[in-house]
N, CA, C and O atoms as a Tripos MOL2 file, in Angstrom:
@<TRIPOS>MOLECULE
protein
  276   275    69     0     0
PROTEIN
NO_CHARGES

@<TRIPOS>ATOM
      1 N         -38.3200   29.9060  -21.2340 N.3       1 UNK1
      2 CA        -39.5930   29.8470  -21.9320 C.3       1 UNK1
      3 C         -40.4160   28.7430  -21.2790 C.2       1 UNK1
      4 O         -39.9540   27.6050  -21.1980 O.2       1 UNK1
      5 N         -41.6710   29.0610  -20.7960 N.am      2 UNK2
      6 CA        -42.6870   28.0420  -19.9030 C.3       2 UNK2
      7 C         -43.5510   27.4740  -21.2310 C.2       2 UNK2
      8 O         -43.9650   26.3440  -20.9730 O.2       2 UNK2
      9 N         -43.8920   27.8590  -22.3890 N.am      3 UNK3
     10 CA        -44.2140   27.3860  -23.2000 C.3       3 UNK3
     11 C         -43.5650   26.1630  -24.2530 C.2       3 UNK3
     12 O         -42.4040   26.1070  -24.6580 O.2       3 UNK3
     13 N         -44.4530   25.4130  -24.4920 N.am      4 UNK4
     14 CA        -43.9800   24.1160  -25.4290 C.3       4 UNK4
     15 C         -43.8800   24.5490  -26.8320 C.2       4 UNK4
     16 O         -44.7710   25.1390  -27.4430 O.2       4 UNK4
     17 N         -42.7070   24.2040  -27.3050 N.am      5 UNK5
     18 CA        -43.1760   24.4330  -28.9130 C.3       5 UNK5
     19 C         -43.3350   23.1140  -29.8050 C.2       5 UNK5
     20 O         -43.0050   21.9520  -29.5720 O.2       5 UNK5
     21 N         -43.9470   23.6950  -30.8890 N.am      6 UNK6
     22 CA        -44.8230   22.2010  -31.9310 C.3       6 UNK6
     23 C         -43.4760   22.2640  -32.8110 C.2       6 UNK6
     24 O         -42.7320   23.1870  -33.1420 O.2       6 UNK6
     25 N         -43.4880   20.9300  -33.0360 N.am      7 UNK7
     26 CA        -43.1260   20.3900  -34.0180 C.3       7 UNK7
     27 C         -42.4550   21.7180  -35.0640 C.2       7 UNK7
     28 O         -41.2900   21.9580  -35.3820 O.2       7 UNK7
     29 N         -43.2950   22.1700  -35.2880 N.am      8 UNK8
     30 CA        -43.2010   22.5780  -37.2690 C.3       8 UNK8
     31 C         -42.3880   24.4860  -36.2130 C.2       8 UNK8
     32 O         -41.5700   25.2630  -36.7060 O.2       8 UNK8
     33 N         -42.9740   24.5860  -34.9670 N.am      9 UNK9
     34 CA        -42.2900   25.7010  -34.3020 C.3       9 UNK9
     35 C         -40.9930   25.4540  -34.2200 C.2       9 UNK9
     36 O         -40.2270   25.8620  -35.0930 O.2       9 UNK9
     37 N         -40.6010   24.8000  -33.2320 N.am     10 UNK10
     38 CA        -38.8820   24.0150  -33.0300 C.3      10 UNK10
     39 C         -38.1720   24.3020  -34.2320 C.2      10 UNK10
     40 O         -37.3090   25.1660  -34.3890 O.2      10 UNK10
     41 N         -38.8040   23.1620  -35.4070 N.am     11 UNK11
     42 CA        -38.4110   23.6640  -36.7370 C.3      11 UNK11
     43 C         -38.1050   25.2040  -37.0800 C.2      11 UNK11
     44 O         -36.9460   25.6000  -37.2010 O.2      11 UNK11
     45 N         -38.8930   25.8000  -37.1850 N.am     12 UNK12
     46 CA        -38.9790   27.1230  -37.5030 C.3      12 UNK12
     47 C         -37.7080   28.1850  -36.5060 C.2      12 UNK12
     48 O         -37.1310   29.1900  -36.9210 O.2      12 UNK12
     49 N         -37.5780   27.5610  -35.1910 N.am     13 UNK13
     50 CA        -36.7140   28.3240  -34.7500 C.3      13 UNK13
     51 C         -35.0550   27.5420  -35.0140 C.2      13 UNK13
     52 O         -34.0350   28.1850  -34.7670 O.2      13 UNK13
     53 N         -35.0120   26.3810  -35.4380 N.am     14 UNK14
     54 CA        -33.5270   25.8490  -35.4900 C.3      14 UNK14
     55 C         -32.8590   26.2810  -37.1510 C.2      14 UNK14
     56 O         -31.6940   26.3830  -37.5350 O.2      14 UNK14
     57 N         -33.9090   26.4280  -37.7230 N.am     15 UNK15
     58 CA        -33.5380   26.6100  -39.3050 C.3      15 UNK15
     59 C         -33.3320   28.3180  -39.0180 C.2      15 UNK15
     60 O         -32.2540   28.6850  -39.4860 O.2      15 UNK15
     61 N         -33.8470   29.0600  -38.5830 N.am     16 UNK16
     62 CA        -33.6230   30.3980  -38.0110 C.3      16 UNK16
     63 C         -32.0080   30.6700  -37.3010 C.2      16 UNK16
     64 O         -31.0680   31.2750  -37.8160 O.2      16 UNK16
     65 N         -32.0520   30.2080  -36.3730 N.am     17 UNK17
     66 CA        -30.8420   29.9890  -35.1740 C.3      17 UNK17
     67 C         -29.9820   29.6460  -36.4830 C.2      17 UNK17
     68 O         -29.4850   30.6950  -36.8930 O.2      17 UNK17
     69 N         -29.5770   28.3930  -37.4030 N.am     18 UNK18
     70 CA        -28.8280   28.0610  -38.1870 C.3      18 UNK18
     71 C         -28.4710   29.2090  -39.1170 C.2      18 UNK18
     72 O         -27.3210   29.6370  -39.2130 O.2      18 UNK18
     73 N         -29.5550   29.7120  -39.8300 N.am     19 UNK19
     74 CA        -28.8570   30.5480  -40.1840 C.3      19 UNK19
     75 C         -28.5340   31.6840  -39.5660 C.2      19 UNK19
     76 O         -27.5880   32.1870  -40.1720 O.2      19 UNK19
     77 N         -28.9290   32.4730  -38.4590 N.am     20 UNK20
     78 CA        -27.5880   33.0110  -37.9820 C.3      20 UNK20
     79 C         -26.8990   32.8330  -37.8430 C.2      20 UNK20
     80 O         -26.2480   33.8090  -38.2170 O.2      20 UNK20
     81 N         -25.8630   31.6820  -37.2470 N.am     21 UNK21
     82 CA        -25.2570   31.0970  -37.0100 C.3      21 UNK21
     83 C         -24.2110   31.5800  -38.3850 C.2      21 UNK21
     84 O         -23.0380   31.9080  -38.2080 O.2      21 UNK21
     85 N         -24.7890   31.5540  -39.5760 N.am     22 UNK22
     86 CA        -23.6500   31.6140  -40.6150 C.3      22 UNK22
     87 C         -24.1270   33.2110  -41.4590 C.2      22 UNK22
     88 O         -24.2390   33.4660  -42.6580 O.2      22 UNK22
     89 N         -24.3040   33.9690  -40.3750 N.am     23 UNK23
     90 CA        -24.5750   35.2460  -40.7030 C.3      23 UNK23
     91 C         -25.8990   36.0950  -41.2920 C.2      23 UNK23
     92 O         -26.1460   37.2880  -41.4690 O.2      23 UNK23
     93 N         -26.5690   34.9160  -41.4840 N.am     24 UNK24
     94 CA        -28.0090   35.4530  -42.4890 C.3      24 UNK24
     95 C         -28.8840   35.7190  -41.5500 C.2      24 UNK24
     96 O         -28.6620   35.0060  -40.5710 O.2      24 UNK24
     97 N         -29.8770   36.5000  -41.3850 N.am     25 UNK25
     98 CA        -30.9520   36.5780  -40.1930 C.3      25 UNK25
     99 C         -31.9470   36.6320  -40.6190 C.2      25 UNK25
    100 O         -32.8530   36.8920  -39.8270 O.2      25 UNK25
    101 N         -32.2230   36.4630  -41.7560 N.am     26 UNK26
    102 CA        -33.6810   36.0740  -42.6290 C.3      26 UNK26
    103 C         -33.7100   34.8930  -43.3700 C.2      26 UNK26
    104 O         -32.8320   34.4190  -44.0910 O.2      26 UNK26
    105 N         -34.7810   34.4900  -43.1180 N.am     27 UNK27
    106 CA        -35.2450   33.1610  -43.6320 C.3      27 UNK27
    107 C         -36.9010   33.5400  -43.9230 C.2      27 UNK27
    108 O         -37.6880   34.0820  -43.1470 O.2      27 UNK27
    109 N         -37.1760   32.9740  -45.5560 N.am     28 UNK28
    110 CA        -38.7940   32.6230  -46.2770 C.3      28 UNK28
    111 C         -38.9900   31.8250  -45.8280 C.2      28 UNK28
    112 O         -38.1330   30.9710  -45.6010 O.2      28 UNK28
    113 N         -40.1550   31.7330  -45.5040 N.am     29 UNK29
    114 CA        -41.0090   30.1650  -44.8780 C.3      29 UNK29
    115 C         -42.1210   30.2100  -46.1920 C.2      29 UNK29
    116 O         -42.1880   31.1190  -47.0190 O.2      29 UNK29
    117 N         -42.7270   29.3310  -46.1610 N.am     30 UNK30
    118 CA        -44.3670   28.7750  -46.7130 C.3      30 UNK30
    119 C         -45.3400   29.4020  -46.2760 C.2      30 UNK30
    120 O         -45.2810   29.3770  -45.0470 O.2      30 UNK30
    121 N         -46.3090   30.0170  -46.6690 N.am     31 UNK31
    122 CA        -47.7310   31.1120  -46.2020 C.3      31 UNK31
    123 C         -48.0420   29.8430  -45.6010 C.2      31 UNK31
    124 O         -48.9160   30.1230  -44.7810 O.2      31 UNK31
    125 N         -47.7450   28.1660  -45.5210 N.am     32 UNK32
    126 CA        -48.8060   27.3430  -44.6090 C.3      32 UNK32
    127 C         -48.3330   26.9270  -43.2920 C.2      32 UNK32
    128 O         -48.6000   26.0070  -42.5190 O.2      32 UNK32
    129 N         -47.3060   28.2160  -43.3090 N.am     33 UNK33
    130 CA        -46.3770   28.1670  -41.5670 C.3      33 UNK33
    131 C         -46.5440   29.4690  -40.9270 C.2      33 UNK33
    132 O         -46.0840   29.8200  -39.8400 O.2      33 UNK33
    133 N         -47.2600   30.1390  -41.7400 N.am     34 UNK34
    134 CA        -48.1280   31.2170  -40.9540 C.3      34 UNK34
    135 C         -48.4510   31.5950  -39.2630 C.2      34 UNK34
    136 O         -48.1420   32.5130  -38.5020 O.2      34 UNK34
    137 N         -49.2390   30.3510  -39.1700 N.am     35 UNK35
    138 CA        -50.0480   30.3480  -37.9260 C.3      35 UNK35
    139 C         -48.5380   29.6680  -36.6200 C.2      35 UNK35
    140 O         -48.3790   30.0960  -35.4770 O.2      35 UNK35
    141 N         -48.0720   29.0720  -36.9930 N.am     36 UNK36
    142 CA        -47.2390   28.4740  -36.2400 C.3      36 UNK36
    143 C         -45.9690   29.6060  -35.9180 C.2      36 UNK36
    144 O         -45.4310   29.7560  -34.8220 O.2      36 UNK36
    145 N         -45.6320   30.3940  -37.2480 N.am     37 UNK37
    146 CA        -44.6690   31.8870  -37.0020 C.3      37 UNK37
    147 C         -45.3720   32.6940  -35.9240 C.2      37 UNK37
    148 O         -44.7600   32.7450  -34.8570 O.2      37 UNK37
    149 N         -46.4650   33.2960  -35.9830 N.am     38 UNK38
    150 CA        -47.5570   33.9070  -35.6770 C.3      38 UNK38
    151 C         -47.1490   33.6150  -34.1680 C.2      38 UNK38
    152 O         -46.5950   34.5010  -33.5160 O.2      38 UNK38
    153 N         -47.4190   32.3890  -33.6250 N.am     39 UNK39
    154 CA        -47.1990   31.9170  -32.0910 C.3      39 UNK39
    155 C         -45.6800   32.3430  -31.8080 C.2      39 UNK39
    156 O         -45.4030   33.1990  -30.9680 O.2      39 UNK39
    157 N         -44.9730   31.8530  -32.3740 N.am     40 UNK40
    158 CA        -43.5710   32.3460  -32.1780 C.3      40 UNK40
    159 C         -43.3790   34.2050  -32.1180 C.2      40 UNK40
    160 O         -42.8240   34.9920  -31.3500 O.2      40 UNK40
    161 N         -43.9230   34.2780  -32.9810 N.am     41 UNK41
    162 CA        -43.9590   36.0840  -32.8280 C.3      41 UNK41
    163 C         -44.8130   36.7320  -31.2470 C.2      41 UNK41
    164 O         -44.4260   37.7330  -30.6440 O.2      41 UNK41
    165 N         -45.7530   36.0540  -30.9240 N.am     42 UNK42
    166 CA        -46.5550   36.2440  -30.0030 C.3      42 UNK42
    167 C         -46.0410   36.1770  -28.7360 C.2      42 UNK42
    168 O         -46.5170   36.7910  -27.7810 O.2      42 UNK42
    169 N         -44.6810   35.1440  -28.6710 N.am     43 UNK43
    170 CA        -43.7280   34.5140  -27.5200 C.3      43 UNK43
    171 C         -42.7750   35.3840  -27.7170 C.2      43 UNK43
    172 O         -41.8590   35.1180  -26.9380 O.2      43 UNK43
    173 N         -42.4250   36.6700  -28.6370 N.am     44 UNK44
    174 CA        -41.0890   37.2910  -28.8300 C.3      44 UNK44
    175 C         -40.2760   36.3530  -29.1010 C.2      44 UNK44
    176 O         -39.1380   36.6620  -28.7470 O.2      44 UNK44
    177 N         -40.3310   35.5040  -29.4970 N.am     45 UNK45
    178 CA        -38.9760   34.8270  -30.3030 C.3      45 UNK45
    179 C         -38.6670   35.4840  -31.4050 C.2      45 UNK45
    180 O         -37.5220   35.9320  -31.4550 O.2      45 UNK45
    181 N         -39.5240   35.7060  -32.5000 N.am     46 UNK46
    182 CA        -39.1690   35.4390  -33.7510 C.3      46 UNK46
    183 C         -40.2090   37.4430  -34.3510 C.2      46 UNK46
    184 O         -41.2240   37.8780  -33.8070 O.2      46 UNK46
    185 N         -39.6250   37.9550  -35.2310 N.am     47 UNK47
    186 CA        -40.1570   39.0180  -36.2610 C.3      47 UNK47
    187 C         -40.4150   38.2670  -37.1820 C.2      47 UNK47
    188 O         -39.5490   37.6330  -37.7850 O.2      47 UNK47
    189 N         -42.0270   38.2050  -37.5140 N.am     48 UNK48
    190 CA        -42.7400   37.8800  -38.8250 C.3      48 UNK48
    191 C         -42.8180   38.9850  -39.6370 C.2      48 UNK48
    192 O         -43.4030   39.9590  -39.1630 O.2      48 UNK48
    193 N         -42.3140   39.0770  -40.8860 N.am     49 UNK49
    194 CA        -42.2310   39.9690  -41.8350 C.3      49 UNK49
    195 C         -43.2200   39.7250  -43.1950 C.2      49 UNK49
    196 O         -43.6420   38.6000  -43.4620 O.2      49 UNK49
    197 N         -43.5270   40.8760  -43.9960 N.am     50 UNK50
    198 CA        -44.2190   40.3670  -45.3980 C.3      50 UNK50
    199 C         -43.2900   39.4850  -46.6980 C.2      50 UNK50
    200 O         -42.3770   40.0790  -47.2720 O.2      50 UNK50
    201 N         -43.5710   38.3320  -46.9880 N.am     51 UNK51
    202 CA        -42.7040   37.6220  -47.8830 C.3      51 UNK51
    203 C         -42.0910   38.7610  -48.8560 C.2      51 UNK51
    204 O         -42.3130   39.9690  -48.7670 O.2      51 UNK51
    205 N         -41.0130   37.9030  -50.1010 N.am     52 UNK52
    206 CA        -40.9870   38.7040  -51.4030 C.3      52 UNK52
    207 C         -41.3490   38.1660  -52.7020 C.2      52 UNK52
    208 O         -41.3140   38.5070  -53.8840 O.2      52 UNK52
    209 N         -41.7300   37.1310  -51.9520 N.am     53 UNK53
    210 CA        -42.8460   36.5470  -53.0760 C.3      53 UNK53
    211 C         -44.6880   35.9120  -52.8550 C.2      53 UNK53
    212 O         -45.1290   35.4260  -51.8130 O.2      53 UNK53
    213 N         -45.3250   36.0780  -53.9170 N.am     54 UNK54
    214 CA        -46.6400   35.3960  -52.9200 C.3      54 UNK54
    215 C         -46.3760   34.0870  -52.1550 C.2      54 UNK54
    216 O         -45.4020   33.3360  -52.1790 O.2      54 UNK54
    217 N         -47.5650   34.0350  -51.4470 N.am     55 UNK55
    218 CA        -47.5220   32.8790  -50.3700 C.3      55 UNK55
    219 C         -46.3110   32.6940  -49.4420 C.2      55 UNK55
    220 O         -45.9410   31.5500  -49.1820 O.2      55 UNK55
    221 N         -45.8590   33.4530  -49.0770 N.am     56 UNK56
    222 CA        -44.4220   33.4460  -48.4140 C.3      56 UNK56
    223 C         -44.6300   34.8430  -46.9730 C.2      56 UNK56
    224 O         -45.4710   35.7400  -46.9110 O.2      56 UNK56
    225 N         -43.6190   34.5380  -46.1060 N.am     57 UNK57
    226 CA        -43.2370   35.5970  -45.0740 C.3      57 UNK57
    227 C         -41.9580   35.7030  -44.9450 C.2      57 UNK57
    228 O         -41.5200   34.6810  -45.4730 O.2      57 UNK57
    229 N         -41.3250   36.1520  -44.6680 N.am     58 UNK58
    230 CA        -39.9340   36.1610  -43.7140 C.3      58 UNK58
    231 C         -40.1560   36.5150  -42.3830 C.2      58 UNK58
    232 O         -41.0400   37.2450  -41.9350 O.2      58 UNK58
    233 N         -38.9280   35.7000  -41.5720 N.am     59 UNK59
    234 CA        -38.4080   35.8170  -40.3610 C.3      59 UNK59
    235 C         -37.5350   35.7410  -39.8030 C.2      59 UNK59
    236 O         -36.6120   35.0250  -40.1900 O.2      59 UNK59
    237 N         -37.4840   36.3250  -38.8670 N.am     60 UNK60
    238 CA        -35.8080   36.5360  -38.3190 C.3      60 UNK60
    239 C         -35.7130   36.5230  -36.5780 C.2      60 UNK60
    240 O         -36.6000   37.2290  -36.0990 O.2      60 UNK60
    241 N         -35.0750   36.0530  -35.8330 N.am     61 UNK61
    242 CA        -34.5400   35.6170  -34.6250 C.3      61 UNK61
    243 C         -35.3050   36.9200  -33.2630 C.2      61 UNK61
    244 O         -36.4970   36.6220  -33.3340 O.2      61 UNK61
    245 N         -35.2620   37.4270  -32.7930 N.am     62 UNK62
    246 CA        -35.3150   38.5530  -31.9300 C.3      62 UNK62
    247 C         -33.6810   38.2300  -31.3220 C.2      62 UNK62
    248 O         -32.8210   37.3490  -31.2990 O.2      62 UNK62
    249 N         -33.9750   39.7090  -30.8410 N.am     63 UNK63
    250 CA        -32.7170   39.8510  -30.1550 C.3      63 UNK63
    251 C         -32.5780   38.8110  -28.6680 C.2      63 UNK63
    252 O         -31.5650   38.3480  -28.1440 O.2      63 UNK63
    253 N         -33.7480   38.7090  -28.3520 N.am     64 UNK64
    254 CA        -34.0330   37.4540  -27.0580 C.3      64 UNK64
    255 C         -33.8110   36.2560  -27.3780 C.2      64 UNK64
    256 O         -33.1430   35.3380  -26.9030 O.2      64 UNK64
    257 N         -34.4780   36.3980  -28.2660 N.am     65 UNK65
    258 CA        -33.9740   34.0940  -28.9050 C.3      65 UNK65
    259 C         -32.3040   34.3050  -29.4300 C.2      65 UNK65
    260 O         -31.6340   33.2730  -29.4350 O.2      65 UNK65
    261 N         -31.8060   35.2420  -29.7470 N.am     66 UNK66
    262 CA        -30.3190   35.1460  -30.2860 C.3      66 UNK66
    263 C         -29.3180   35.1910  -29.2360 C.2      66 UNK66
    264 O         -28.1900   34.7310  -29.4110 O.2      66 UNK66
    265 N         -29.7370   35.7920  -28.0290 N.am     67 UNK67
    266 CA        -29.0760   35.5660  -26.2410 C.3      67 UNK67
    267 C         -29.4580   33.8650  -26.4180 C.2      67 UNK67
    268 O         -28.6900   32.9500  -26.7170 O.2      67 UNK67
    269 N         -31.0030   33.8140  -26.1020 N.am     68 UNK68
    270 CA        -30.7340   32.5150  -25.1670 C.3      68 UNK68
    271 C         -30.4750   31.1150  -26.2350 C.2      68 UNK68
    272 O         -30.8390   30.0300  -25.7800 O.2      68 UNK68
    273 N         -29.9140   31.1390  -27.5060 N.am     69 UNK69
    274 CA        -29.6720   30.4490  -28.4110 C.3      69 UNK69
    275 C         -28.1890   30.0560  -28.3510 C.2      69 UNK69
    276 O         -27.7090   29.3240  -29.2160 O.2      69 UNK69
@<TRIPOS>BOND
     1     1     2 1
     2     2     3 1
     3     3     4 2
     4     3     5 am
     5     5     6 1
     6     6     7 1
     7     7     8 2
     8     7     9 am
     9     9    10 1
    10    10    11 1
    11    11    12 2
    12    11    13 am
    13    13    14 1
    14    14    15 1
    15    15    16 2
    16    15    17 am
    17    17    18 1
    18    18    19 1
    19    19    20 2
    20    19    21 am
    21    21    22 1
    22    22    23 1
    23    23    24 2
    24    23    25 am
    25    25    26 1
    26    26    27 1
    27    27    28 2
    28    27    29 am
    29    29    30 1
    30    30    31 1
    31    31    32 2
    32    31    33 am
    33    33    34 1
    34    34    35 1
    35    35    36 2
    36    35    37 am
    37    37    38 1
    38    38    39 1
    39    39    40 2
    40    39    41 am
    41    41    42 1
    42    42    43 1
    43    43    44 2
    44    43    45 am
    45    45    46 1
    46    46    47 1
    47    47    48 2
    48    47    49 am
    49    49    50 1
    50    50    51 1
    51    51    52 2
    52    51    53 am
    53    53    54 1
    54    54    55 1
    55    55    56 2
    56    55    57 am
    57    57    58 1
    58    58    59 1
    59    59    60 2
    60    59    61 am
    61    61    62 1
    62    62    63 1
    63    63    64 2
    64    63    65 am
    65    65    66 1
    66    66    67 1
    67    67    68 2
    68    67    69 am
    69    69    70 1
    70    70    71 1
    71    71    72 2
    72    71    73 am
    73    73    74 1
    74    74    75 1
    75    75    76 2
    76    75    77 am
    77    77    78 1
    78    78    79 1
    79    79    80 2
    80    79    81 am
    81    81    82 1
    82    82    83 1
    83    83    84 2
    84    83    85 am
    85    85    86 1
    86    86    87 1
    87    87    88 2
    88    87    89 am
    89    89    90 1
    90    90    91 1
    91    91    92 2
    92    91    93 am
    93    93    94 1
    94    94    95 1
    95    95    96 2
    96    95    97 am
    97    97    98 1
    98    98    99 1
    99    99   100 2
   100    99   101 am
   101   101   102 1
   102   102   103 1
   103   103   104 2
   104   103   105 am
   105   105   106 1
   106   106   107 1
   107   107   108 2
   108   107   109 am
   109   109   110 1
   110   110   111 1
   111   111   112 2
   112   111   113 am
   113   113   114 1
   114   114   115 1
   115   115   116 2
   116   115   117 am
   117   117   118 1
   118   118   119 1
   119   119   120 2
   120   119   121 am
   121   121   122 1
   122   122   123 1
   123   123   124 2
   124   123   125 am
   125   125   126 1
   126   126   127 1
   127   127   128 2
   128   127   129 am
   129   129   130 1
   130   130   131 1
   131   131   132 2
   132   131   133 am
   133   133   134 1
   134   134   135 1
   135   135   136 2
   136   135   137 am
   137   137   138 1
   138   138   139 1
   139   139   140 2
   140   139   141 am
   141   141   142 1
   142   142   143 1
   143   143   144 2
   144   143   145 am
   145   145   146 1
   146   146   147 1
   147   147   148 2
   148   147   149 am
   149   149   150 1
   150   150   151 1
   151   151   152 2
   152   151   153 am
   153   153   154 1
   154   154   155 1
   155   155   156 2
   156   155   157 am
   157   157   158 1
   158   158   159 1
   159   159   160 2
   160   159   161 am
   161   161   162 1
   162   162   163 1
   163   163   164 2
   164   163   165 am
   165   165   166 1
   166   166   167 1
   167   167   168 2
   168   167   169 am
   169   169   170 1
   170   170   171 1
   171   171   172 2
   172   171   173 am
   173   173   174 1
   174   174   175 1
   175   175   176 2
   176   175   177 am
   177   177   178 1
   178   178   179 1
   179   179   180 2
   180   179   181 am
   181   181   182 1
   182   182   183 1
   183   183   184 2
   184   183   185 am
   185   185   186 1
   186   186   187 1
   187   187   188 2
   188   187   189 am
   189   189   190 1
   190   190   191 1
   191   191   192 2
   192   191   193 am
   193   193   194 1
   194   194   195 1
   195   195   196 2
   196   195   197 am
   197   197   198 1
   198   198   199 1
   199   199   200 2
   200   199   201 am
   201   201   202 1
   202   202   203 1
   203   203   204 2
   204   203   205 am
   205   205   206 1
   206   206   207 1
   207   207   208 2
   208   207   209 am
   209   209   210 1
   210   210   211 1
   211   211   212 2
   212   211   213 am
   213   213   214 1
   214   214   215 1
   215   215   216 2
   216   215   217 am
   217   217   218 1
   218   218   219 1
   219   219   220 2
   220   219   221 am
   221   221   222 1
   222   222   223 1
   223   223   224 2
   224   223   225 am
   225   225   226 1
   226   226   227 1
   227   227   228 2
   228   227   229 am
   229   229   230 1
   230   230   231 1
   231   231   232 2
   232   231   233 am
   233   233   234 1
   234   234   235 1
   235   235   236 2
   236   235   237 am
   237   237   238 1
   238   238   239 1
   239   239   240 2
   240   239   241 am
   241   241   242 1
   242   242   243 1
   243   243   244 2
   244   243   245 am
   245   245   246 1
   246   246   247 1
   247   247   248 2
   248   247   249 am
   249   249   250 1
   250   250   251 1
   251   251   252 2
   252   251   253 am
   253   253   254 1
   254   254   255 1
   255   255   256 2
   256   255   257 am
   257   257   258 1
   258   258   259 1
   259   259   260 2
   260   259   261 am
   261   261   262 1
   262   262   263 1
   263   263   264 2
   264   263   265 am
   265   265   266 1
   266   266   267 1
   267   267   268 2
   268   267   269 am
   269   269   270 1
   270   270   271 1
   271   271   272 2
   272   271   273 am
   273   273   274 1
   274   274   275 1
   275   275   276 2
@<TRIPOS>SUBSTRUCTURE
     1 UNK1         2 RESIDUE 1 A UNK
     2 UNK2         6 RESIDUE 1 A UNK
     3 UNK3        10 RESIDUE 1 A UNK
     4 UNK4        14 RESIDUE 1 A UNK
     5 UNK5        18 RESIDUE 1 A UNK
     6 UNK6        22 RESIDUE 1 A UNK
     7 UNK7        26 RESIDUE 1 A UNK
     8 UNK8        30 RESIDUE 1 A UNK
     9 UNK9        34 RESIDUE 1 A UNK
    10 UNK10       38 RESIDUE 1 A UNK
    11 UNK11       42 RESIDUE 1 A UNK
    12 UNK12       46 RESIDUE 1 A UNK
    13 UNK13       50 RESIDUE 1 A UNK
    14 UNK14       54 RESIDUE 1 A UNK
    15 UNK15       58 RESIDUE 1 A UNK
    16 UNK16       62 RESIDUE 1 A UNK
    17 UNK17       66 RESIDUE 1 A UNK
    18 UNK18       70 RESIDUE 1 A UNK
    19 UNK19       74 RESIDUE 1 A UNK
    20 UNK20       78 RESIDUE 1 A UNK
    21 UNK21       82 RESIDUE 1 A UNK
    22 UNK22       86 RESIDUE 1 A UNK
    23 UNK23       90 RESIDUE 1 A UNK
    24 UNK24       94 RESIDUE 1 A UNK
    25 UNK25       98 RESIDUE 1 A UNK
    26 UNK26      102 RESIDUE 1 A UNK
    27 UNK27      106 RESIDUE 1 A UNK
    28 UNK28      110 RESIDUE 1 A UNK
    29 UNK29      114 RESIDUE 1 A UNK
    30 UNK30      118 RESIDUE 1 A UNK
    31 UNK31      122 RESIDUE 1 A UNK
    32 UNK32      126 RESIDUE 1 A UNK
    33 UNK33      130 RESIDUE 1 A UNK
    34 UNK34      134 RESIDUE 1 A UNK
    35 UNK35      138 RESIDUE 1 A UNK
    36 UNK36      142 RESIDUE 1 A UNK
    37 UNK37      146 RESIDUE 1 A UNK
    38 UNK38      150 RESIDUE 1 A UNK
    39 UNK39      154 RESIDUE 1 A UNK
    40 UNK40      158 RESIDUE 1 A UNK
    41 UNK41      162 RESIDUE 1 A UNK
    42 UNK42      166 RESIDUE 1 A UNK
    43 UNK43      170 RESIDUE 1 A UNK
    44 UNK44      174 RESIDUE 1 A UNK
    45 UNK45      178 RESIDUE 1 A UNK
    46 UNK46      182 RESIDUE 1 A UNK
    47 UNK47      186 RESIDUE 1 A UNK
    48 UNK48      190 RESIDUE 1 A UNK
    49 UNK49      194 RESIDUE 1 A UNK
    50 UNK50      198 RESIDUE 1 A UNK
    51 UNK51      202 RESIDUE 1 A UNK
    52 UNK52      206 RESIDUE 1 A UNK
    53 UNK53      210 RESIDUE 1 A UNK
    54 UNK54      214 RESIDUE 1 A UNK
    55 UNK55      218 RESIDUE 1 A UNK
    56 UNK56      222 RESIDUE 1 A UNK
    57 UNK57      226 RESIDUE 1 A UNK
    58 UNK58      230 RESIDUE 1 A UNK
    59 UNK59      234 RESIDUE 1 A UNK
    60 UNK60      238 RESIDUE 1 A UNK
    61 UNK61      242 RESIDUE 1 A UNK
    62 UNK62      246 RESIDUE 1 A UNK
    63 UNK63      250 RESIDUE 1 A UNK
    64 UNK64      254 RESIDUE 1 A UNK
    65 UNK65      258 RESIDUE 1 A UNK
    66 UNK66      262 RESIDUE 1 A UNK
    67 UNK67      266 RESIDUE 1 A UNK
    68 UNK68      270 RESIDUE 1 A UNK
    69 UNK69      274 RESIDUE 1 A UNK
């Protein structure tokens, strides 16, 4: 990956990676991590999904970030 990731991204992909790690491949974030998922989705890291509650999304790893993880 030639791209940098922010802060609150990194985040977003180690709490991800973790829980695969112990079998889960979805994780809710905050509707105010939106824009920062959004970039990650844009890089194929990560599937941004519709939350199951308001203000919320889910996401989950791609099959590319779960190789190079």
């Amino acid at each position: 990956m030639t791209e940098r990731l922010t802060p609150t991204q990194d985040l977003i992909m180690e709490t991800l990676a973790a829980r695969y790690r112990t079998g889960e491949h979805l994780w809710t974030f905050a509707s105010t991590h939106q824009k920062q998922a959004d970039g990650l989705a844009d890089m194929g890291l990560i599937h941004v999904m519709h939350g199951i509650t308001e203000r919320s999304f889910r996401a989950s790893l791609t099959e590319g970030a779960n190789r190079a993880g």
